[in-house]
Backbone as a ProteinNet text record, in pm:
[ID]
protein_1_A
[PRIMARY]
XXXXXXXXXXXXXXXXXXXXXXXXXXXXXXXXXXXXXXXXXXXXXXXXXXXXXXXXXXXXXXXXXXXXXXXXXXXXXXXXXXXXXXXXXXXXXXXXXXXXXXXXXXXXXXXXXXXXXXXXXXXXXXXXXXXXXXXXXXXXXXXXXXXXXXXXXXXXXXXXXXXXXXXXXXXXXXXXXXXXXXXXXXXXXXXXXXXXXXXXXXXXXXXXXXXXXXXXXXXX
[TERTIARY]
-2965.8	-2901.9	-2907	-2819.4	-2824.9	-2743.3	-2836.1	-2751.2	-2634.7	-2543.4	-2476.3	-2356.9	-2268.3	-2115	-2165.4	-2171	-2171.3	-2077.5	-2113.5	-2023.1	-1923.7	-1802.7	-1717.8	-1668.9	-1790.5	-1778.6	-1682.8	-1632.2	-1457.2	-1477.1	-1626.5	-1642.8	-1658.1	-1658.6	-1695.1	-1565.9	-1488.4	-1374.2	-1241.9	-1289.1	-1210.3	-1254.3	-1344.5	-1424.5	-1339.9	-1366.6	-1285.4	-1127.6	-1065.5	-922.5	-914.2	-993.4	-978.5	-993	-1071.7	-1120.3	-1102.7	-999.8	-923.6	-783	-715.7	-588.3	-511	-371.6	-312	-145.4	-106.3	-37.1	86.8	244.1	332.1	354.5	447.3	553.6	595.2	633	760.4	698.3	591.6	517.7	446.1	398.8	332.1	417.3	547.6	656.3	686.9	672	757.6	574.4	521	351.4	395.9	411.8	424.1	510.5	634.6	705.2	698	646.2	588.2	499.3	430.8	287.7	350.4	450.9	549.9	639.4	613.3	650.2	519.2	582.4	512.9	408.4	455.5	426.8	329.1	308	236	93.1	32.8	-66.3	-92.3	60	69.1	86.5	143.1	129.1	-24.2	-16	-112.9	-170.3	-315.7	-376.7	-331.3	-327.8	-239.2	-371.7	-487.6	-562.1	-550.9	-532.2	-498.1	-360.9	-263.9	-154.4	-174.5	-270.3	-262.5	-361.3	-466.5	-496.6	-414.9	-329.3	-243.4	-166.1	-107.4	-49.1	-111.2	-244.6	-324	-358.7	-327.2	-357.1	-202.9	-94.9	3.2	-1.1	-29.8	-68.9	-152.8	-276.8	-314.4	-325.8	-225.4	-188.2	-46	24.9	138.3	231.2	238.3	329.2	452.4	556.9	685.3	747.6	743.3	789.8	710.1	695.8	585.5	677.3	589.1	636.3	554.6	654.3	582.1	635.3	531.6	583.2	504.4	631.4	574.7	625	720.4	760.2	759.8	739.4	756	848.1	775.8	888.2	904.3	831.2	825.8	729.3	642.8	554	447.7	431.3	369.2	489.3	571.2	678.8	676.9	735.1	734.8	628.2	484.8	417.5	424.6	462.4	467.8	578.7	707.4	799.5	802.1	701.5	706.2	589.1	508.3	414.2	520.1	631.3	673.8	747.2	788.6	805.3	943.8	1049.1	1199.9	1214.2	1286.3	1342.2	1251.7	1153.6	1047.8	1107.5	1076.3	1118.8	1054.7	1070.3	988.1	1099.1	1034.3	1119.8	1042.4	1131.2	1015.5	1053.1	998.1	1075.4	1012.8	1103.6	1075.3	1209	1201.8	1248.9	1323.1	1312.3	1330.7	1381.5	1551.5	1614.6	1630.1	1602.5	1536.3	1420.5	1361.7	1245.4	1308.2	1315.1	1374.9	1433.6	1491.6	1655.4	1556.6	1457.2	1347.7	1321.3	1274.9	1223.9	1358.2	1483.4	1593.3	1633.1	1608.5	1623.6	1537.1	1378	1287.9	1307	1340.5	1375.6	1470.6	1582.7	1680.2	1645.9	1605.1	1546.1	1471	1357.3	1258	1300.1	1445.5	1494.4	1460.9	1385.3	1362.9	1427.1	1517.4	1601.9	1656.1	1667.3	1767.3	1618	1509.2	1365.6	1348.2	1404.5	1355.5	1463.6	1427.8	1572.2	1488.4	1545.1	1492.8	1579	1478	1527.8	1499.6	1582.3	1605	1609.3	1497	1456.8	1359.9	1332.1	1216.7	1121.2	996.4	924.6	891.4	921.9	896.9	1003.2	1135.6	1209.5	1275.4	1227.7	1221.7	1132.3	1040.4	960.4	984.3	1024.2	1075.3	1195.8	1262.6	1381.9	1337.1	1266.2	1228	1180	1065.9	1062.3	1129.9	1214.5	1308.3	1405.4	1441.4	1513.7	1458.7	1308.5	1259	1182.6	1161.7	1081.9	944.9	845.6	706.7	652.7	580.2	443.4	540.5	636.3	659.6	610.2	569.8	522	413.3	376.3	265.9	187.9	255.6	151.3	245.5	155.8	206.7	101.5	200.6	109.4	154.4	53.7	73.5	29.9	130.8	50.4	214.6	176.1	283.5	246.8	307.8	240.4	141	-14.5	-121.6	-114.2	-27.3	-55.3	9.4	94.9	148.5	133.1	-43	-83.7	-115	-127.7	-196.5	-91.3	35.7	181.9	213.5	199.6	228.9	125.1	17.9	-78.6	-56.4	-20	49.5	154.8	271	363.2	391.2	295.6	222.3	199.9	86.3	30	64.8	244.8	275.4	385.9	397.5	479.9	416.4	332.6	219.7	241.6	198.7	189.7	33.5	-33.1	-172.3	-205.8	-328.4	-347.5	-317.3	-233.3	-133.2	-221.1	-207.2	-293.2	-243.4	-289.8	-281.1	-342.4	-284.8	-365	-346.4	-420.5	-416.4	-487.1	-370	-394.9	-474.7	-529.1	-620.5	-725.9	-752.4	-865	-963.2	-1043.5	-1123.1	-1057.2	-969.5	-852.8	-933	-976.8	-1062.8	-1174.2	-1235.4	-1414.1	-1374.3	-1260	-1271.1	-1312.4	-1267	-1319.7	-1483.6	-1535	-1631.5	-1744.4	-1637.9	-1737.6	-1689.4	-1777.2	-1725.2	-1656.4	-1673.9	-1603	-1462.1	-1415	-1258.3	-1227.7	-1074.1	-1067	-887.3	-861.5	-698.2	-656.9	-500.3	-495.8	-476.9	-458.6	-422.4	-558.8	-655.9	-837.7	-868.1	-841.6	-885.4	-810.1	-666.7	-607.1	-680.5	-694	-736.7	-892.6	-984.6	-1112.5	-1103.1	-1010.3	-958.6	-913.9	-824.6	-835.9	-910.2	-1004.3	-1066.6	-1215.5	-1215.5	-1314.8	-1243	-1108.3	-1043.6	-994.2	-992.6	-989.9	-1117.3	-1227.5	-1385.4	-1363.2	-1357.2	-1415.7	-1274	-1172.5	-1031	-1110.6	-1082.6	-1084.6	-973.1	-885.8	-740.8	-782.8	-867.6	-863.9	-1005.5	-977.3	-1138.5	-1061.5	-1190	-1183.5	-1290.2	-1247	-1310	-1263.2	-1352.7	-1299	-1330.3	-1257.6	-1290.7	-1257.3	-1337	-1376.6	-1318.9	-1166.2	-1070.6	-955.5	-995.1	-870.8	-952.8	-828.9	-908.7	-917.1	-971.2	-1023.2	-922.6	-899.2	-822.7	-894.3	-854.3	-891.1	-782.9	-878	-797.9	-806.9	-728.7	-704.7	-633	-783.6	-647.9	-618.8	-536.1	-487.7	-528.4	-586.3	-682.1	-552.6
359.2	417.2	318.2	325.9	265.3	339.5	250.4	322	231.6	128.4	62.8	38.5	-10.9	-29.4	-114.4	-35.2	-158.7	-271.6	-400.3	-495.2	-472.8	-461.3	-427.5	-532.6	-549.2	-644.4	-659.6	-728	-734.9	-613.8	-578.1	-458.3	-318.6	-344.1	-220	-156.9	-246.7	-265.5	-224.7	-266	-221.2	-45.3	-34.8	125.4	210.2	126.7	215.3	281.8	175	172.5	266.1	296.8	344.3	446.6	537.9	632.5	764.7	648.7	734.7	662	575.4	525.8	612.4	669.6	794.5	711.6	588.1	493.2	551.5	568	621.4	485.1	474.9	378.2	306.7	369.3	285	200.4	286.7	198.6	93.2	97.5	10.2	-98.4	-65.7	-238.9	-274	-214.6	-268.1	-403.6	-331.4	-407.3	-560.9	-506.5	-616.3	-693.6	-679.4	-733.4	-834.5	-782.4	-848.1	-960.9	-956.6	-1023.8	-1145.6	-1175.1	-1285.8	-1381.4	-1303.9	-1385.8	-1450.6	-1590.7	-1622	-1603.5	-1506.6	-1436.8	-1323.2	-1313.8	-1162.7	-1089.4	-1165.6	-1153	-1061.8	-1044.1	-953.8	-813.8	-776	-644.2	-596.9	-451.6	-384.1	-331.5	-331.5	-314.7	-158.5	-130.2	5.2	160.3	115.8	218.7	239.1	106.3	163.4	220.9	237.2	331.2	461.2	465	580	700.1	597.2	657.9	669.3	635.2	692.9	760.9	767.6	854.5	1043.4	979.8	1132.4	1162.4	1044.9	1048.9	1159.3	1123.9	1196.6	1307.2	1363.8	1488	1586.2	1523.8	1563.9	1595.1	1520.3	1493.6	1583.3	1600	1716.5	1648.4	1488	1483.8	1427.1	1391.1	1428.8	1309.1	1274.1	1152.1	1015.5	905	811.6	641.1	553.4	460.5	356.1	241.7	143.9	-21	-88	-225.7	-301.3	-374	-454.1	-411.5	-451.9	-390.9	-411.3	-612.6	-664.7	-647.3	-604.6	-552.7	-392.5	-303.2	-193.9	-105.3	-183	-94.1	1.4	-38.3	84.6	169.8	129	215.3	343	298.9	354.4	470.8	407.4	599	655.3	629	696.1	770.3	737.3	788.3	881.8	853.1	1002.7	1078.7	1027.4	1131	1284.9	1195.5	1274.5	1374.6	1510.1	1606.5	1585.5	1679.3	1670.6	1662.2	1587.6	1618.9	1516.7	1478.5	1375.2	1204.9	1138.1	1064.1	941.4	788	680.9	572.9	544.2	409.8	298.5	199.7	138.8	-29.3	-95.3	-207.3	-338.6	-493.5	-608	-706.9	-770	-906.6	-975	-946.3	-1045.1	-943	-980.8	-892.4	-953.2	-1030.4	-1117	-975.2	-992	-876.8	-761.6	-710.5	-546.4	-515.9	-662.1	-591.5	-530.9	-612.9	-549.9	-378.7	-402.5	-255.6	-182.7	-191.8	-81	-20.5	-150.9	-73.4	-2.3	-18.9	48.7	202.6	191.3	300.5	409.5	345.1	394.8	451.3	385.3	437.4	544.6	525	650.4	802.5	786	868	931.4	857.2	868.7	764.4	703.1	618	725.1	774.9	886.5	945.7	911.8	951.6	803.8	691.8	542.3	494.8	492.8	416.1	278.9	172.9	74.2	-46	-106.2	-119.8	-292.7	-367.8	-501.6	-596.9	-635.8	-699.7	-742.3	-803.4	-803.5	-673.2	-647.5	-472	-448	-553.9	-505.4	-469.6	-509.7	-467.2	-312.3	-328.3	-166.9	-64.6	-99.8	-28.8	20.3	-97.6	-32.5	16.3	17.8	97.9	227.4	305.5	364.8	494.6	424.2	492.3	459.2	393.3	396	505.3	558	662	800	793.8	947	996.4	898	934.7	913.1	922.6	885	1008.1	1010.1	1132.2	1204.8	1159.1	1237.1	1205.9	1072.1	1032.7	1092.5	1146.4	1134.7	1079.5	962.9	863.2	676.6	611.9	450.9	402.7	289.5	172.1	28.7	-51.7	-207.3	-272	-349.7	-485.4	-571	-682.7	-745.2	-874.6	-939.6	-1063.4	-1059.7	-1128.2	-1066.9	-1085.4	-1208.9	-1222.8	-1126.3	-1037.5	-949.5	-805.6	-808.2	-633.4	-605.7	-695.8	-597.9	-490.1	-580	-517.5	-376.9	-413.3	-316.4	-191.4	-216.2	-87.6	-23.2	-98.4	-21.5	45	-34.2	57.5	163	142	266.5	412.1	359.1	432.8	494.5	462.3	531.4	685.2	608.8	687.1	766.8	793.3	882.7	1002	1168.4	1267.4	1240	1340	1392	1413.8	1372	1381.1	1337.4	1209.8	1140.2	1037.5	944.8	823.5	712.2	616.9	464.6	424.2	322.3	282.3	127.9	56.5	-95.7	-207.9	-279.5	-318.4	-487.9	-551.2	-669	-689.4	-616.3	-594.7	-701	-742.3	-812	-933.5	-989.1	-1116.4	-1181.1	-1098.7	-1238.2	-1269.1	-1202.7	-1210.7	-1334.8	-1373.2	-1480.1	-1447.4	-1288.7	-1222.7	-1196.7	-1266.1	-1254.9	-1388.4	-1494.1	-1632.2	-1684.5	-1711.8	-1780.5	-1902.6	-2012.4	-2114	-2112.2	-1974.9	-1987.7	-1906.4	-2037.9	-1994.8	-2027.5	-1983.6	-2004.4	-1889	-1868.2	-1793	-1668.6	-1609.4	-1488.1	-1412.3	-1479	-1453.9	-1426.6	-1508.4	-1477.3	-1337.3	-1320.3	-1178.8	-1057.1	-1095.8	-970.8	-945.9	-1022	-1025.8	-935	-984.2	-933.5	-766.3	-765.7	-604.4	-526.6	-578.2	-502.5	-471.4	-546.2	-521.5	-413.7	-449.6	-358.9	-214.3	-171.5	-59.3	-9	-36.3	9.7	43.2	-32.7	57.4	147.6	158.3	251.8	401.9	429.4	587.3	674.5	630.7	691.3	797.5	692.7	703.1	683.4	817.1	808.5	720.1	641	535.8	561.7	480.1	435.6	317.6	242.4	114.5	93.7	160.6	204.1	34.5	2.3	-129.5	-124.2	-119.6	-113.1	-181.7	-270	-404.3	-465.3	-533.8	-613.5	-542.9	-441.3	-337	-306.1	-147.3	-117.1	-6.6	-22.1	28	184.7	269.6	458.7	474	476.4	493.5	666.8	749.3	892.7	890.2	937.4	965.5	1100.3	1050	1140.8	1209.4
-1174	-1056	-940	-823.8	-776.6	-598.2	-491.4	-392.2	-301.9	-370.1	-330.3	-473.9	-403	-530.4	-593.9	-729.6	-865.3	-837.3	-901.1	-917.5	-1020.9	-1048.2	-1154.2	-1245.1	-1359.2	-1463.3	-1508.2	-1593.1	-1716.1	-1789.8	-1870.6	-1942.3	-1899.4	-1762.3	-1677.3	-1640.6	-1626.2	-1572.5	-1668.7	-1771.3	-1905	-1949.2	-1919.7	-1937.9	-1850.6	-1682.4	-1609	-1656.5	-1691.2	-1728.8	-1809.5	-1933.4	-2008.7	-2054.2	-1934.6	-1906.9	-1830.1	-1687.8	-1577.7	-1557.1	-1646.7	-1564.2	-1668.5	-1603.6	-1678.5	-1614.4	-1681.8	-1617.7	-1730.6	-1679.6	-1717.8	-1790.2	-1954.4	-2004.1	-1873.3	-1811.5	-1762.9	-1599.4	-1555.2	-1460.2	-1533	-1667.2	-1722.7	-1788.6	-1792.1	-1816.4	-1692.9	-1611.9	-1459.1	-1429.5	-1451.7	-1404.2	-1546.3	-1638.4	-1745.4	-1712.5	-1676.9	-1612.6	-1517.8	-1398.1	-1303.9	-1331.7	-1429.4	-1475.2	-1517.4	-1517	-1564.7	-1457.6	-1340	-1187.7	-1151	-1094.4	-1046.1	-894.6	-852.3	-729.1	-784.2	-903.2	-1023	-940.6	-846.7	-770.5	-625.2	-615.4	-489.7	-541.1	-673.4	-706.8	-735.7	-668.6	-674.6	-809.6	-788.7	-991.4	-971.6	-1148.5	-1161.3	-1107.8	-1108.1	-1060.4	-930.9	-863.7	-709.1	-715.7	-739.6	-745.7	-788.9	-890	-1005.6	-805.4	-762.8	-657	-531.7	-490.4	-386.4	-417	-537	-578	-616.8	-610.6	-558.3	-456	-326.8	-221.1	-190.7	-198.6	-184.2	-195.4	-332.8	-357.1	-258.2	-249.5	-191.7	-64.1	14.6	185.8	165.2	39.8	-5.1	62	89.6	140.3	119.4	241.6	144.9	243.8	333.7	422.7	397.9	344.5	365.1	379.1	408.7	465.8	409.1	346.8	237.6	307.7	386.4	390.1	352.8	222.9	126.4	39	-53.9	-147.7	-318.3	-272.3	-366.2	-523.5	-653.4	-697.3	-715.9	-667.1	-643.8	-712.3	-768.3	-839.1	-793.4	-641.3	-562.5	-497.6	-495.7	-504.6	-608.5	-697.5	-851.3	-786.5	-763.8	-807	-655.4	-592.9	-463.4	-487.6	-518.9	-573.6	-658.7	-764	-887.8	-841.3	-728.3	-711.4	-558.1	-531.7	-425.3	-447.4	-374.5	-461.5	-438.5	-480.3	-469.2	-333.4	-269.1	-131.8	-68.3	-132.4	-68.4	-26.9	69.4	103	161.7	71.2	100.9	181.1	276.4	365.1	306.7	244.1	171.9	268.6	336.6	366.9	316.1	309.2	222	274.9	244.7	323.3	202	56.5	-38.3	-135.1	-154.5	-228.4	-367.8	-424.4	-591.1	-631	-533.5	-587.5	-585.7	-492.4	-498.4	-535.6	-617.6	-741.7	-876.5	-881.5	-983.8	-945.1	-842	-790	-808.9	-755.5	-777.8	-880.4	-985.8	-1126.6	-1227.9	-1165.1	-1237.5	-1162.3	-1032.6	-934.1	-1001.4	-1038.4	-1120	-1245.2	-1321.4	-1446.9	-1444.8	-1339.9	-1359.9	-1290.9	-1211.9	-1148.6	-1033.1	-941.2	-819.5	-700.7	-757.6	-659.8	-540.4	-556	-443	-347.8	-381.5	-320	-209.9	-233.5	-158.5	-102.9	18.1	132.4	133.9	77.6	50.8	199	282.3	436.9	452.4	363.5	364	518.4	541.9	703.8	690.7	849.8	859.4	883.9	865.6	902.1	1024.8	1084.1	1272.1	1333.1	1286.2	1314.4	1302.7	1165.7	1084.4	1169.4	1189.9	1256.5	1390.2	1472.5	1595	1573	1495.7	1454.1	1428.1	1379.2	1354.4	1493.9	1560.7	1682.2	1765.4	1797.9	1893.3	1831	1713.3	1709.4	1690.4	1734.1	1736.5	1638.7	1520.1	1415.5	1446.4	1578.7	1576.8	1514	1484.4	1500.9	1360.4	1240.3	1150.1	1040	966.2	870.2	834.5	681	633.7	556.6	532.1	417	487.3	518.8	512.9	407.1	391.6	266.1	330.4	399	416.5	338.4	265.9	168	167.3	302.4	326.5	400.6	472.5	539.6	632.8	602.7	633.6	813.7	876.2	1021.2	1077.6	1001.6	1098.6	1057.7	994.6	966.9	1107.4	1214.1	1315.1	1393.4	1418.8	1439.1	1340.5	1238.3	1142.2	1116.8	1172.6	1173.7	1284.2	1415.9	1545.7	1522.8	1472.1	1438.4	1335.4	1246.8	1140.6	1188.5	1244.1	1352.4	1447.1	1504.8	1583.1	1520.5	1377.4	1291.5	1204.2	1210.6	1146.5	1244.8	1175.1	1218.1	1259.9	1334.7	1338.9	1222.4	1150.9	1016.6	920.7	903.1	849.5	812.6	707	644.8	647	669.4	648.9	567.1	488.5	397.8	375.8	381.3	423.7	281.6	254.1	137.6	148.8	60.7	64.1	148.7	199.6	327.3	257.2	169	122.7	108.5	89	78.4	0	-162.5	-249.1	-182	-121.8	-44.6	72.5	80.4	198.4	355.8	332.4	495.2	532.8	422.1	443.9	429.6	468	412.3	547.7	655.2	739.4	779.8	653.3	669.4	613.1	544.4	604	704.5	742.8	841.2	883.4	757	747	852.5	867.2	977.9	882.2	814	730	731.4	716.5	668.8	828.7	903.4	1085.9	1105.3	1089.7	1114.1	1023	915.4	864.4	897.5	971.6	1035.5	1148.2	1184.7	1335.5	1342.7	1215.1	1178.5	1162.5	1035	999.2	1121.5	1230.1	1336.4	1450.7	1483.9	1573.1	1467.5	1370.9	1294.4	1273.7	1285.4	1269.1	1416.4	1524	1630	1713	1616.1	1665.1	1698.4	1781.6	1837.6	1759.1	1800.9	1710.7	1587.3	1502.8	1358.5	1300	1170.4	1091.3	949.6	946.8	832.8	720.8	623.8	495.4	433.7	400.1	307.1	208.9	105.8	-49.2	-144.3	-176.1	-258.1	-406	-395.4	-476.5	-494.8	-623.3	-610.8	-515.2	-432.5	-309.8	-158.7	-171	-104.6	-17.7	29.1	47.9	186.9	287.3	389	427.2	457.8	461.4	596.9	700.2	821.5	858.5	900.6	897.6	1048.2	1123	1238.9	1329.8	1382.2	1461.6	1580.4
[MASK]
++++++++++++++++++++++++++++++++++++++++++++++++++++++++++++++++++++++++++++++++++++++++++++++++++++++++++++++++++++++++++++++++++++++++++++++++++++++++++++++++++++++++++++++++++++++++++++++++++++++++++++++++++++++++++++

């Protein structure tokens, strides 16, 4: 027993998988798929999906907001976890990828669930509340260019209902946020976050040590 997070061995790790991941055919070729780009490193491992996708459930919700899209595989379960009528703004900058994502979208039959918002996400974002949508969202997901999570948790944050979740992806960046001699600028921003999100008033947190840890921001 122990009163701190196990380290998650290859065999531990394989146990986990095998035990609790309940990963659909078709999310599991879109991931195979991916595993074949050379970019294969920015998609999210399939247990962290298989968990926001119970995060949904359980928040029941039906509006959510995804920047970062890559080829859509956190898409994908946000999408089949949302109920009919449910609705993801998903935004991404790089339409090579999201042609991936449109057609796994298509296939699994939740395309008509994802307004997929080709830009940059700050732009999207203030698009967004500048037309009146603050305070309606109930689920965001950031896992996108790390110098500009701090922008993107503001404008998250302003699009969130009361009670509404954030959920913030690489927070650990490969343990570099935690070795002081780097000091690239991506590793300084996400330092910088993860210190101004611990002492946010706004918002109750958790930083669940999953994948490369993933920080739960609810909206106070």
């Amino acid at each position: 027993m122990t009163n701190r997070t196990l380290p998650i061995t290859d065999p531990l790790y394989e146990y986990m998988l095998a035990v609790s991941l309940r990963e659909a055919e078709l999310l599991k070729r879109l991931r195979l798929e991916t595993v074949q780009d050379e970019m294969a490193q920015m998609q999210i491992a399939p247990e962290q999906g298989q968990f926001m996708a119970l995060l949904i459930h359980l928040l029941q919700a039906r509006k959510c907001l995804e920047i970062g899209v890559f080829t859509g595989y956190s898409s994908l379960w946000v999408g089949l976890a949302l109920p009919p009528g449910g609705r993801l703004i998903a935004c991404d900058v790089s339409e090579k990828w999201t042609r991936v994502a449109r057609r796994y979208w298509q296939e699994a039959g939740v395309a008509d669930k994802i307004d997929l918002r080709l830009g940059p996400a700050v732009s999207t974002l203030a698009g967004l509340i500048a037309s009146g949508e603050a305070g309606s969202f109930d689920f965001a997901f950031i896992d996108a260019d790390k110098s500009d999570y701090d922008t993107y948790y503001e404008g998250c944050l302003t699009l969130l209902r009361t009670g509404g979740l954030l959920a913030i992806d690489n927070i650990f960046w490969g343990g570099a946020v935690a070795d002081p001699s780097v000091d690239d600028a991506d590793t300084v921003a996400l330092r910088g976050l993860n210190r101004k999100i611990h002492g946010d008033p706004r918002v109750e947190i958790s930083l669940v040590p999953i994948a490369d840890g993933l920080t739960l921001a609810r909206k106070l």
